[in-house]
N, CA and C atoms as an extended XYZ file, in Angstrom:
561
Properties=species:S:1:pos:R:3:atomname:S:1:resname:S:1:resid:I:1 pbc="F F F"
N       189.111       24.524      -10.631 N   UNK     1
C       188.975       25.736      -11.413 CA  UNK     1
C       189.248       26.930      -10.490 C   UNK     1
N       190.241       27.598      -10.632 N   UNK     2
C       190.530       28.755      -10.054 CA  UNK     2
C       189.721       29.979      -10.618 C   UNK     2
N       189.196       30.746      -10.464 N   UNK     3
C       188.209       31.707      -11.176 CA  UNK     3
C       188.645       32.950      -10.330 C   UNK     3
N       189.626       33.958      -10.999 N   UNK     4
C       190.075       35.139       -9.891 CA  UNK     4
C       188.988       36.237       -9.790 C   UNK     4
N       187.626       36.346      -10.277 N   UNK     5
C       186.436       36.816       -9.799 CA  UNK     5
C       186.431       35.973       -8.779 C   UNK     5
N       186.002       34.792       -8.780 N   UNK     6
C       185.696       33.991       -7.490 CA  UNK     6
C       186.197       34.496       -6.029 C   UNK     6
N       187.233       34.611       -6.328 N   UNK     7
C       188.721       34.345       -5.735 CA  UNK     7
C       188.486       35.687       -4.724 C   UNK     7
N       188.682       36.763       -5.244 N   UNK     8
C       188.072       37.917       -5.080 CA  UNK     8
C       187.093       38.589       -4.078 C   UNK     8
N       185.557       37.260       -4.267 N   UNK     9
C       184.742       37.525       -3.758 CA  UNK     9
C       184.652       36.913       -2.430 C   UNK     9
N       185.251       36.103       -2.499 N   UNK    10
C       186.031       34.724       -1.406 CA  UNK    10
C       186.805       35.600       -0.308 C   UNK    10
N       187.636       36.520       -0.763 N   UNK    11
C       188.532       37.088        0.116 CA  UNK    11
C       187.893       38.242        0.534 C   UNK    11
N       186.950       38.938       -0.349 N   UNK    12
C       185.807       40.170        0.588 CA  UNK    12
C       185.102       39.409        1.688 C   UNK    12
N       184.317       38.489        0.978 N   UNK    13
C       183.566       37.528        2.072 CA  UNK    13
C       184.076       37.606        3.597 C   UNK    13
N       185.495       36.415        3.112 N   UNK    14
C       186.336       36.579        4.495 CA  UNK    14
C       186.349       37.506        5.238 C   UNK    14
N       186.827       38.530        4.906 N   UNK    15
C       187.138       40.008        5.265 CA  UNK    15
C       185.478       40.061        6.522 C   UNK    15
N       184.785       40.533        5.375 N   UNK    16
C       183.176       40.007        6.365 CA  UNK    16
C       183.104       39.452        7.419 C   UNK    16
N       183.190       38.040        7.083 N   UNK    17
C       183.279       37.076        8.591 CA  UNK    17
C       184.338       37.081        9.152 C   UNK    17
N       185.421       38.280        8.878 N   UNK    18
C       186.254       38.428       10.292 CA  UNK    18
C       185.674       39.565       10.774 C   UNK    18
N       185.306       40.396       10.704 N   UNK    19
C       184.447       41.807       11.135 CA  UNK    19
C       183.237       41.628       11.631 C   UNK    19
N       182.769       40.314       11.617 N   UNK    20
C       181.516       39.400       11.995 CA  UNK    20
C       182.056       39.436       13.708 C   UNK    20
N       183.052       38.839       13.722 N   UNK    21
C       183.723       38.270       14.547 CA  UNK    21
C       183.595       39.675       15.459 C   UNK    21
N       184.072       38.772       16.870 N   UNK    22
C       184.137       40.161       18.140 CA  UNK    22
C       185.565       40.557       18.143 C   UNK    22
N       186.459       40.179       17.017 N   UNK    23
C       187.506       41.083       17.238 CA  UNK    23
C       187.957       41.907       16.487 C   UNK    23
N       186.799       42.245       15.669 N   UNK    24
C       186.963       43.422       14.477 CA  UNK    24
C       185.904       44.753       15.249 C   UNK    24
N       186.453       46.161       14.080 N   UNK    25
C       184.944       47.467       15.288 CA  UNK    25
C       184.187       46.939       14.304 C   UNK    25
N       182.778       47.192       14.780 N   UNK    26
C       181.573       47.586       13.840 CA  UNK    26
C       182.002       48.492       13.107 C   UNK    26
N       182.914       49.600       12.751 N   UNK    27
C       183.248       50.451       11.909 CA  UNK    27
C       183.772       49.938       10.394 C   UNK    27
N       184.825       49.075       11.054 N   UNK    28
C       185.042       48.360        9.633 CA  UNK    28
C       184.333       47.396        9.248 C   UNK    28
N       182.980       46.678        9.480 N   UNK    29
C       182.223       46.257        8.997 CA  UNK    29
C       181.470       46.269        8.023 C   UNK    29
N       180.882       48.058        8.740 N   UNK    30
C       180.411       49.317        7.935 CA  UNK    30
C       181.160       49.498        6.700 C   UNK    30
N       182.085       49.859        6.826 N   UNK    31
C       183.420       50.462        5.487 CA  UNK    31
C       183.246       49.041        4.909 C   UNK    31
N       183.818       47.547        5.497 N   UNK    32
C       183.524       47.033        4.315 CA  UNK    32
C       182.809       46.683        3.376 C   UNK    32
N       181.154       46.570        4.003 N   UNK    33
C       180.171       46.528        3.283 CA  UNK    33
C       179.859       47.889        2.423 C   UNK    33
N       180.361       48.659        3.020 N   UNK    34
C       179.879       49.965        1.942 CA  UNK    34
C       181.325       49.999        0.792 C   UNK    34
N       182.639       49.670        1.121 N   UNK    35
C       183.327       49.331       -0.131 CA  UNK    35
C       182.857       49.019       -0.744 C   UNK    35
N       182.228       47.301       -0.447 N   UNK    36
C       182.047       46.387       -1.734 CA  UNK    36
C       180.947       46.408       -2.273 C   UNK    36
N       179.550       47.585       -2.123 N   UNK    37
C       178.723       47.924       -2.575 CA  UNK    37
C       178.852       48.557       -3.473 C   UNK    37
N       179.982       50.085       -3.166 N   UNK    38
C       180.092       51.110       -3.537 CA  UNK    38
C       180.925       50.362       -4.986 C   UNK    38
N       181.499       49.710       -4.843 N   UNK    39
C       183.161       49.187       -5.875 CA  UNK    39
C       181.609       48.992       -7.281 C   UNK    39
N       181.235       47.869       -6.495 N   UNK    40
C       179.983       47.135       -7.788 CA  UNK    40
C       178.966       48.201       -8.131 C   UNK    40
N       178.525       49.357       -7.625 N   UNK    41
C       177.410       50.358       -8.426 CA  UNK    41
C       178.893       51.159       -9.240 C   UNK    41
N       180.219       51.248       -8.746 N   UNK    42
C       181.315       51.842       -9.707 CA  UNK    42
C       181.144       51.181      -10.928 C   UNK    42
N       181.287       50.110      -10.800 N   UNK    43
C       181.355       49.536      -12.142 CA  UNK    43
C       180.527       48.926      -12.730 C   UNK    43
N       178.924       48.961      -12.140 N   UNK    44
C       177.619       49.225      -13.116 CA  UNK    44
C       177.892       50.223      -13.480 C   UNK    44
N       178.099       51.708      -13.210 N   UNK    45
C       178.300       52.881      -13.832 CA  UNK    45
C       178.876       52.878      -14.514 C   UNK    45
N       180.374       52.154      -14.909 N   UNK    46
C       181.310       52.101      -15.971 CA  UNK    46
C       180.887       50.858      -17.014 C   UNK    46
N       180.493       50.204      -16.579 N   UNK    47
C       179.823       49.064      -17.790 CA  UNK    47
C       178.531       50.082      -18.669 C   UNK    47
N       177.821       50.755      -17.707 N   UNK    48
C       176.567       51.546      -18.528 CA  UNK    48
C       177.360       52.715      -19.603 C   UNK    48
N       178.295       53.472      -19.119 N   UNK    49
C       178.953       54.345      -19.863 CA  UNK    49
C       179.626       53.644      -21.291 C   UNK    49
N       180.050       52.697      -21.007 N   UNK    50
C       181.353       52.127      -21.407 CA  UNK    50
C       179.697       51.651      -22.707 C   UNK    50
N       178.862       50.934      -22.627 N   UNK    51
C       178.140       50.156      -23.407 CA  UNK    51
C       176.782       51.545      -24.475 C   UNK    51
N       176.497       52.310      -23.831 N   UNK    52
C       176.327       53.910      -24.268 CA  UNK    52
C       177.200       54.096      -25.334 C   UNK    52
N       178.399       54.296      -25.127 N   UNK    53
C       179.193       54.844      -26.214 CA  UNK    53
C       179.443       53.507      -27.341 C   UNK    53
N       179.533       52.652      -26.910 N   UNK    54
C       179.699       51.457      -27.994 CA  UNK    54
C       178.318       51.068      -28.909 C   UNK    54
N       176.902       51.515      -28.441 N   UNK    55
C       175.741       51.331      -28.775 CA  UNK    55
C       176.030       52.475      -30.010 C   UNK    55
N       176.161       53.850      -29.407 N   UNK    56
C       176.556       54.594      -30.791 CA  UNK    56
C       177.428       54.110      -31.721 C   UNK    56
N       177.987       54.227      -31.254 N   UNK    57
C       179.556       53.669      -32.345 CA  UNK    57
C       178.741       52.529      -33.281 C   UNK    57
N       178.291       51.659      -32.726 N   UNK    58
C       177.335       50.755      -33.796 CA  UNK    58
C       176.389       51.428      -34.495 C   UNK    58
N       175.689       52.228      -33.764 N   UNK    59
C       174.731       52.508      -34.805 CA  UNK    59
C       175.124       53.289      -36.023 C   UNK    59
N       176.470       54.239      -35.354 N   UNK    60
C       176.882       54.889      -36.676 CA  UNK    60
C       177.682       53.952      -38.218 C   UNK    60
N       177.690       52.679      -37.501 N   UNK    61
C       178.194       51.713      -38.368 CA  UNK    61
C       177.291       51.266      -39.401 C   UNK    61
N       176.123       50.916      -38.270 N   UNK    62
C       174.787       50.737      -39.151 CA  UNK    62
C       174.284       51.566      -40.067 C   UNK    62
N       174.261       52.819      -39.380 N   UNK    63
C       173.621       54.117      -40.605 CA  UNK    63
C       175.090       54.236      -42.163 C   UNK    63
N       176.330       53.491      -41.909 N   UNK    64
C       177.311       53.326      -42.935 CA  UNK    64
C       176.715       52.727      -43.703 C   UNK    64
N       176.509       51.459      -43.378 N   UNK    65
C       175.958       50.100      -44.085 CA  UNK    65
C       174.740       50.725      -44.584 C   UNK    65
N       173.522       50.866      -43.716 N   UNK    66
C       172.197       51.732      -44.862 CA  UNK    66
C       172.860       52.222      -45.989 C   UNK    66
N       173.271       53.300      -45.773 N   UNK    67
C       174.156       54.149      -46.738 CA  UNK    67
C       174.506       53.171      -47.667 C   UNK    67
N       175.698       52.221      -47.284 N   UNK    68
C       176.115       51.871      -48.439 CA  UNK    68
C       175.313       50.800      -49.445 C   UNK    68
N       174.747       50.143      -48.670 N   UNK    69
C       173.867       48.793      -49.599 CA  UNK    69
C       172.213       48.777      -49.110 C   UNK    69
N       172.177       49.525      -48.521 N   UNK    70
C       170.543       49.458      -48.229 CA  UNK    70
C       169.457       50.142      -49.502 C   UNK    70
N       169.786       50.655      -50.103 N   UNK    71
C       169.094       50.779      -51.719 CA  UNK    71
C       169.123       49.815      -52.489 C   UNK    71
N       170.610       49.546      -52.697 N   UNK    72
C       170.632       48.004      -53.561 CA  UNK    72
C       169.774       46.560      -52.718 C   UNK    72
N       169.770       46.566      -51.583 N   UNK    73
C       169.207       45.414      -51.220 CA  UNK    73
C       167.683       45.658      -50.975 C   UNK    73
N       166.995       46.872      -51.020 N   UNK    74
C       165.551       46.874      -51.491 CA  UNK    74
C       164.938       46.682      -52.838 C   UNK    74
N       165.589       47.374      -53.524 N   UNK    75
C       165.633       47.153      -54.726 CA  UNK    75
C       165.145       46.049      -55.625 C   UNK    75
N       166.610       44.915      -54.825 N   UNK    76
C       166.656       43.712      -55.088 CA  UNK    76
C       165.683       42.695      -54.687 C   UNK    76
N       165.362       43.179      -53.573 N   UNK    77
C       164.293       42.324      -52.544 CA  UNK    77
C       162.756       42.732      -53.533 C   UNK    77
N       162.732       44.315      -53.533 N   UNK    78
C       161.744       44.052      -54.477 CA  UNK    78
C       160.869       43.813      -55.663 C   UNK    78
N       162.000       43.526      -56.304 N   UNK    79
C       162.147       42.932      -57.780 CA  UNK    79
C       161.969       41.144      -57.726 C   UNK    79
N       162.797       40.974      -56.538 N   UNK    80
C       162.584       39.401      -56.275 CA  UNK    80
C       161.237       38.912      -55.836 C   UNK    80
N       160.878       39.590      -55.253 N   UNK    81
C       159.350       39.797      -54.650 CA  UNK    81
C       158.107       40.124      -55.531 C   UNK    81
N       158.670       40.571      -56.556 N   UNK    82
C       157.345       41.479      -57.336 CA  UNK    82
C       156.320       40.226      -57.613 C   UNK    82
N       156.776       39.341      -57.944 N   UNK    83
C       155.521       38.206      -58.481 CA  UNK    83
C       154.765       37.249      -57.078 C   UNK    83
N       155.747       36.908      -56.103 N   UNK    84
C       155.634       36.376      -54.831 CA  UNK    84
C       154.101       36.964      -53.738 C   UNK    84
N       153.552       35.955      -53.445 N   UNK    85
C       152.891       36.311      -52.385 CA  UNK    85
C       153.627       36.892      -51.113 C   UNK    85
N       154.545       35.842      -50.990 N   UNK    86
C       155.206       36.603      -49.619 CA  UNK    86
C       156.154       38.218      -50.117 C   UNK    86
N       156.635       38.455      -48.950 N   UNK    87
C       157.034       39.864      -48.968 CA  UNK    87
C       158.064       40.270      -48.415 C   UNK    87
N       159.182       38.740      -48.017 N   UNK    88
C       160.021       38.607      -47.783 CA  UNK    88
C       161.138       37.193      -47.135 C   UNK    88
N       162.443       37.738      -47.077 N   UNK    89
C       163.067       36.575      -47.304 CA  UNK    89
C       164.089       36.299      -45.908 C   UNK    89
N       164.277       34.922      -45.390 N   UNK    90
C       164.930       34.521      -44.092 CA  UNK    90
C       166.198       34.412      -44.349 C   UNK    90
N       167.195       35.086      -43.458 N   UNK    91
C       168.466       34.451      -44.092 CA  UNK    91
C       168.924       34.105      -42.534 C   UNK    91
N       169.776       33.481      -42.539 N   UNK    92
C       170.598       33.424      -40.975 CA  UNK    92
C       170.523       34.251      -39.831 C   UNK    92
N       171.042       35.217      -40.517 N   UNK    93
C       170.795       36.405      -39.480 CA  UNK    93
C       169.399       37.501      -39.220 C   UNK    93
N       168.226       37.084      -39.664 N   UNK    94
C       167.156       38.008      -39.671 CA  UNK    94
C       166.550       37.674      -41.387 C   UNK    94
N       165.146       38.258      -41.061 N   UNK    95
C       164.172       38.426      -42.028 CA  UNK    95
C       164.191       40.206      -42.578 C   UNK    95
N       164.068       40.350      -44.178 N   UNK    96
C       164.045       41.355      -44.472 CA  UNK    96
C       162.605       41.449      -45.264 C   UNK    96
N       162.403       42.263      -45.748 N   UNK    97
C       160.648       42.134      -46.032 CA  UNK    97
C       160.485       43.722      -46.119 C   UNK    97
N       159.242       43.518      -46.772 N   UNK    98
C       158.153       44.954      -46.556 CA  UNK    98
C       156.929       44.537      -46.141 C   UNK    98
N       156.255       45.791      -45.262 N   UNK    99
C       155.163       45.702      -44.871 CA  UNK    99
C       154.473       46.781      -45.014 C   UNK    99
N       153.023       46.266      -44.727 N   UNK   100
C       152.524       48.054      -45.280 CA  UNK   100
C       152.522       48.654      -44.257 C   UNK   100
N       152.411       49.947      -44.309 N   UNK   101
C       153.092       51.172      -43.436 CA  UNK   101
C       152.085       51.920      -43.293 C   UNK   101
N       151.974       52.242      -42.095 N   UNK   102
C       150.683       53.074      -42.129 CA  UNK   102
C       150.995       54.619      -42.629 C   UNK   102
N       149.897       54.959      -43.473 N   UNK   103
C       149.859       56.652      -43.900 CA  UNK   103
C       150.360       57.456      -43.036 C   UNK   103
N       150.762       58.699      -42.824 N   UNK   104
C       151.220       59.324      -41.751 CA  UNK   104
C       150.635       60.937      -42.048 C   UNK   104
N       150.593       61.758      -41.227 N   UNK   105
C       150.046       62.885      -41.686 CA  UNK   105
C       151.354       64.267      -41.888 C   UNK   105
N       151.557       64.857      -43.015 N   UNK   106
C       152.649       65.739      -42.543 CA  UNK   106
C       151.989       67.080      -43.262 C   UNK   106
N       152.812       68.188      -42.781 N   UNK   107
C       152.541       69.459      -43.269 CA  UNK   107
C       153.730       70.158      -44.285 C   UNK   107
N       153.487       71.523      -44.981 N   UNK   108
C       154.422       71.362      -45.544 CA  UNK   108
C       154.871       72.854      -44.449 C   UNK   108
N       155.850       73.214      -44.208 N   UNK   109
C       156.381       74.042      -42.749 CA  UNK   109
C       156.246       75.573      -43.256 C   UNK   109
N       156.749       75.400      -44.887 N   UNK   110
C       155.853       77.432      -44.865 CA  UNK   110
C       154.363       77.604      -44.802 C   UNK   110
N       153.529       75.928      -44.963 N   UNK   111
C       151.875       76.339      -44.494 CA  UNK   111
C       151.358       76.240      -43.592 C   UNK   111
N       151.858       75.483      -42.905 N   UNK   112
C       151.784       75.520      -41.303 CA  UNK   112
C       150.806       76.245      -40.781 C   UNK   112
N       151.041       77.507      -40.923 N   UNK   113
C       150.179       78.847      -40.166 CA  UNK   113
C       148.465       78.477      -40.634 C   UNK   113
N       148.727       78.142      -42.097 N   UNK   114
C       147.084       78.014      -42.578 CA  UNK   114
C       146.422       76.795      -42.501 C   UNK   114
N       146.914       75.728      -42.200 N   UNK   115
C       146.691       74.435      -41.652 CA  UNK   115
C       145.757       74.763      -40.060 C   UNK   115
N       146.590       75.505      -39.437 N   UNK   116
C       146.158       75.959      -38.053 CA  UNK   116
C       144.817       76.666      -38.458 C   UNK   116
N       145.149       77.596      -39.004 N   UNK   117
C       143.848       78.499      -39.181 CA  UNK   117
C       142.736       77.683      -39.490 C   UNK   117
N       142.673       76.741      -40.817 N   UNK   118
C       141.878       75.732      -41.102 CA  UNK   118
C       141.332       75.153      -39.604 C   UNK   118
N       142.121       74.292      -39.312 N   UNK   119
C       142.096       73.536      -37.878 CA  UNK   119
C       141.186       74.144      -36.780 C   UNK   119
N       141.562       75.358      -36.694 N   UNK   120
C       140.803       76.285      -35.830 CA  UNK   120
C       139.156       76.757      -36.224 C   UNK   120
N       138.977       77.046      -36.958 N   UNK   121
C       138.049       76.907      -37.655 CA  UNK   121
C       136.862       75.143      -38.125 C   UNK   121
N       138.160       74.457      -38.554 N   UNK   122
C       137.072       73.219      -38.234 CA  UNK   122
C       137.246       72.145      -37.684 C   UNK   122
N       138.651       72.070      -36.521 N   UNK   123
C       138.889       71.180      -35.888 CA  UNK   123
C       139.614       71.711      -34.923 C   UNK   123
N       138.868       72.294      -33.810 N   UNK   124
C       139.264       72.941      -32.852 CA  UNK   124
C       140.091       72.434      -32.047 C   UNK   124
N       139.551       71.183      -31.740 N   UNK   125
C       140.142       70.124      -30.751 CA  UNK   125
C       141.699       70.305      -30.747 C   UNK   125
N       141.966       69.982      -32.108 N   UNK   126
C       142.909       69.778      -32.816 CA  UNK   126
C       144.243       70.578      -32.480 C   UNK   126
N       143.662       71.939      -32.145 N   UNK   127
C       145.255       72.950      -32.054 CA  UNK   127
C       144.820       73.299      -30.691 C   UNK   127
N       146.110       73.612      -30.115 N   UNK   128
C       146.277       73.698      -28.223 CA  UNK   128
C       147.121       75.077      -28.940 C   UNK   128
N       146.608       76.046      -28.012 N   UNK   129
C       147.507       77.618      -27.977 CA  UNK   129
C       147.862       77.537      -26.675 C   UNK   129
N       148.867       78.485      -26.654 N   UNK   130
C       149.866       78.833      -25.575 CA  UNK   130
C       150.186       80.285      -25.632 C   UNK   130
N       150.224       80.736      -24.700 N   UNK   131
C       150.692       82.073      -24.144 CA  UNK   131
C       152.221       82.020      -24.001 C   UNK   131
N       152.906       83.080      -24.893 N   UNK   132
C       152.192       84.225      -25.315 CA  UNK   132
C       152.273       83.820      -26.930 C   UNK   132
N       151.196       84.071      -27.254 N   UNK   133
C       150.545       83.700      -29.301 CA  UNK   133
C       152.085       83.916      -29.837 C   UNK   133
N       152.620       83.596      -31.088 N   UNK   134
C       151.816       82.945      -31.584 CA  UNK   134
C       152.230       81.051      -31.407 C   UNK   134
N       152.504       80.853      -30.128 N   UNK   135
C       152.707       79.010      -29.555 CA  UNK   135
C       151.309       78.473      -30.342 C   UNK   135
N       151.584       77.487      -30.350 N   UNK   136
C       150.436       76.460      -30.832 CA  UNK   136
C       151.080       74.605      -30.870 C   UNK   136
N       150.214       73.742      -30.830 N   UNK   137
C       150.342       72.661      -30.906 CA  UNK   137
C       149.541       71.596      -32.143 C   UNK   137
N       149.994       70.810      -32.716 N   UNK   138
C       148.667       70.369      -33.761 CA  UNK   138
C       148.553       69.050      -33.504 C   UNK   138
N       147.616       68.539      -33.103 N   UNK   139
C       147.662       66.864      -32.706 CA  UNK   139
C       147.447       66.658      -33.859 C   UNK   139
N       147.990       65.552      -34.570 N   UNK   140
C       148.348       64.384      -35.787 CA  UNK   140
C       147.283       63.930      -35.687 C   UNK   140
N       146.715       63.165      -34.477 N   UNK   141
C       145.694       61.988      -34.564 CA  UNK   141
C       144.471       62.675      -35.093 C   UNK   141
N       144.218       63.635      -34.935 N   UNK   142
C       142.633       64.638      -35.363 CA  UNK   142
C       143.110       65.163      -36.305 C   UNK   142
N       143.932       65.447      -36.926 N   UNK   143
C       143.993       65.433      -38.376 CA  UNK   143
C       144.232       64.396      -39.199 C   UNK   143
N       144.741       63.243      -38.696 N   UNK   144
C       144.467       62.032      -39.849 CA  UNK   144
C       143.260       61.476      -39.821 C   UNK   144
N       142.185       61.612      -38.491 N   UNK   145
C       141.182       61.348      -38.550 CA  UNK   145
C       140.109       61.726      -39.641 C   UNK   145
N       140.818       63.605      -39.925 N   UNK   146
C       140.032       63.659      -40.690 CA  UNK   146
C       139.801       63.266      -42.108 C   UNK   146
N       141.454       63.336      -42.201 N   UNK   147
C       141.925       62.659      -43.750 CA  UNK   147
C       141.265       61.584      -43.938 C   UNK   147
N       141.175       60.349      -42.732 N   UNK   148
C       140.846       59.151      -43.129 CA  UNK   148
C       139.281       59.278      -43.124 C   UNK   148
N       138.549       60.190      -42.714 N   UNK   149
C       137.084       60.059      -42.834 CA  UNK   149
C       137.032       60.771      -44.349 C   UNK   149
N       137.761       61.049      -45.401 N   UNK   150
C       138.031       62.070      -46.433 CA  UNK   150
C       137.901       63.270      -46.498 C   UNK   150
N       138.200       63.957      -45.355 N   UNK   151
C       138.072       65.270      -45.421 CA  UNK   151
C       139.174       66.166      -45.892 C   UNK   151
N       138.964       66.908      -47.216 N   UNK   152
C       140.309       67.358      -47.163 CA  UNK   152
C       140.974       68.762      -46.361 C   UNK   152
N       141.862       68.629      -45.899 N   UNK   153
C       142.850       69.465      -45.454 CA  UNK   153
C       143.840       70.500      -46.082 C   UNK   153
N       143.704       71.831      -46.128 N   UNK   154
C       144.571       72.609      -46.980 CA  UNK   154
C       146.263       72.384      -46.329 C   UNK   154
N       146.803       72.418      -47.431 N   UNK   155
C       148.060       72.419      -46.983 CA  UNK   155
C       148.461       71.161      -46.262 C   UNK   155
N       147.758       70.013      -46.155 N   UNK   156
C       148.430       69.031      -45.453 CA  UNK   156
C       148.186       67.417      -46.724 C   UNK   156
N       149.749       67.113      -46.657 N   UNK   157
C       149.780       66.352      -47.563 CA  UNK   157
C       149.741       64.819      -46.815 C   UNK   157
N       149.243       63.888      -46.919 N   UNK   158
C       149.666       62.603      -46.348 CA  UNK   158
C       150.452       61.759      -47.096 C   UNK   158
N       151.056       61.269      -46.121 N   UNK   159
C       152.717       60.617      -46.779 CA  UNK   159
C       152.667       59.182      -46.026 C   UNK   159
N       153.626       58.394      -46.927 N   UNK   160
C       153.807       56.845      -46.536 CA  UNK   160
C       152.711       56.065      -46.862 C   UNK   160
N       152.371       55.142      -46.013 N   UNK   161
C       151.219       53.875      -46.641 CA  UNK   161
C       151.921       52.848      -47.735 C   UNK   161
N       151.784       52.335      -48.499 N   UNK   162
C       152.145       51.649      -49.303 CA  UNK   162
C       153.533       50.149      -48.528 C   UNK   162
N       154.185       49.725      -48.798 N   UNK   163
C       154.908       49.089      -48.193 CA  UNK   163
C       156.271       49.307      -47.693 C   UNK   163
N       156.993       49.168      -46.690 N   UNK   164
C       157.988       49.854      -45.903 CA  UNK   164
C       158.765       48.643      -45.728 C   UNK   164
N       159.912       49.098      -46.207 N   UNK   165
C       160.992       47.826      -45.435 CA  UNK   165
C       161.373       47.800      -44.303 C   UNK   165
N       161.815       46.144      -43.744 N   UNK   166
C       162.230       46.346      -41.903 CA  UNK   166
C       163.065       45.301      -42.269 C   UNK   166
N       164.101       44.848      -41.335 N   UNK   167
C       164.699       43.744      -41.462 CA  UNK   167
C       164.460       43.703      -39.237 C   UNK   167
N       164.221       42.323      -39.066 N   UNK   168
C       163.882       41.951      -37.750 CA  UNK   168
C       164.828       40.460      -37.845 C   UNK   168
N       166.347       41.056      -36.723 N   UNK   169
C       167.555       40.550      -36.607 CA  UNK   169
C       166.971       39.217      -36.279 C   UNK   169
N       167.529       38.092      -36.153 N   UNK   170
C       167.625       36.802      -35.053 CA  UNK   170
C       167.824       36.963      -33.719 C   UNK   170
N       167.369       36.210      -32.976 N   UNK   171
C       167.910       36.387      -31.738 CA  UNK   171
C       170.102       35.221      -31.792 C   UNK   171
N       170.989       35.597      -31.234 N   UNK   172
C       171.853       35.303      -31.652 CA  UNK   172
C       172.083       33.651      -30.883 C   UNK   172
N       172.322       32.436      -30.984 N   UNK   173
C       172.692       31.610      -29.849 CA  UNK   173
C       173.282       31.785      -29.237 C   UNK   173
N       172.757       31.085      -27.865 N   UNK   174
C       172.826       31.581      -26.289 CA  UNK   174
C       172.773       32.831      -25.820 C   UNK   174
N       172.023       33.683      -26.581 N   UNK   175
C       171.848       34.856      -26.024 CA  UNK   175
C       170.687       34.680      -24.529 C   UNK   175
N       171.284       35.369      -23.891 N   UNK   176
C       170.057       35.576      -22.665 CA  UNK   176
C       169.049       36.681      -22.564 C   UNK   176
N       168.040       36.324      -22.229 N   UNK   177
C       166.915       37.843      -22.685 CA  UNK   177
C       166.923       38.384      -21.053 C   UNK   177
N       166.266       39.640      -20.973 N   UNK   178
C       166.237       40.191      -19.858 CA  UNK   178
C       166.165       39.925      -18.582 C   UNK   178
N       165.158       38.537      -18.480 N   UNK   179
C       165.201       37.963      -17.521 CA  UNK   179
C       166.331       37.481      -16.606 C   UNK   179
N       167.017       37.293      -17.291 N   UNK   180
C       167.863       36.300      -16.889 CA  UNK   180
C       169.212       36.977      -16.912 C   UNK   180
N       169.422       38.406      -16.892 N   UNK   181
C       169.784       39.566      -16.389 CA  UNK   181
C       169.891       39.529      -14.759 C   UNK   181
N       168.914       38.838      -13.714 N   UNK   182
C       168.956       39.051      -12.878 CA  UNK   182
C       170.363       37.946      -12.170 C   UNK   182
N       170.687       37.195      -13.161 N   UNK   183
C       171.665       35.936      -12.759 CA  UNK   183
C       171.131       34.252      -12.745 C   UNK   183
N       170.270       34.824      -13.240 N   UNK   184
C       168.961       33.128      -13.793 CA  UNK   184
C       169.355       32.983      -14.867 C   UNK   184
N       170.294       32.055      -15.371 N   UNK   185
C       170.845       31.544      -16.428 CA  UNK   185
C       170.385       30.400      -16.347 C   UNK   185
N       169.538       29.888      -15.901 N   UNK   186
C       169.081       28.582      -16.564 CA  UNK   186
C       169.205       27.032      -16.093 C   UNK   186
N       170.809       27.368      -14.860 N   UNK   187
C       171.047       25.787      -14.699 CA  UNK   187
C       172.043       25.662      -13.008 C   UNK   187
């Protein structure tokens, strides 16, 4: 098997153990080891760039596909589902399903100001000011706290809860997981 990666690495090598040798300088030793360092973080850098832009490019494929059939296939899923204990279905490539979703806390953005005021008044904790006024911060978690102890909140509506769709892909065959990233393939 000729393998011209191999081949490649065979002839840097060499290169090496002649510069090893007492009839090469220590200079080009230097240069070659810092070539063939420098060559391979080049082209981790160009594999990371190169896989960056292709990660988008998919996802904008993906947000197509939502777009185009991701209504119809909830829809469907939950019509198929309505009588079923379970809450979703396996196909080859991944499980699609709903799950319940936790409540979330939101505001509505022209009340904002009186949410704070509220807050300030009975959940101090809650809003962080900043110089110079009028900055402010509103932690979520101390206001759903309060929602969930039933306290109500002016101006703040809580949203979600009920069941949320996910689809959770397959892993693909022979895929390798991170580990084995380091060049531990297994055999």
């Amino acid at each position: 098997m000729n393998d011209p990666v191999l081949s490649a690495l065979q002839e840097e090598f060499e290169a090496i153990a002649h510069d090893l040798r007492d009839d090469g300088s220590p200079q080009e030793l230097f240069d070659t080891y810092a070539r063939m360092i420098w060559t391979r973080l080049h082209e981790i850098d160009q594999v990371k760039a190169y896989a960056v832009a292709r990660a988008l490019r998919l996802r904008k494929e993906i947000a197509g596909i939502e777009s185009w059939r991701g209504e119809a296939v909830r829809r469907v899923l939950a019509e198929a589902n309505k009588h079923k204990k379970t809450k979703y279905v396996d196909t080859p490539y991944g499980r699609l399903g709903y799950r319940k979703a936790a409540p979330s806390c939101t505001w509505r953005a022209e009340d904002e100001p009186a949410v704070v005021e509220w807050a300030r008044e009975h959940l101090p904790d809650a809003v962080t000011e900043y110089v110079p006024a009028p900055r402010y911060t509103l932690k979520k978690t101390d206001l759903r706290s309060a929602l969930d102890a039933g306290q109500a909140i002016p101006h703040v509506l809580p949203t979600g809860g009920g069941d949320e769709f996910y689809f959770r892909a397959a892993k693909p065959a022979g895929e390798c997981n991170e580990d084995d990233a380091d060049g531990n393939l297994g055999f």
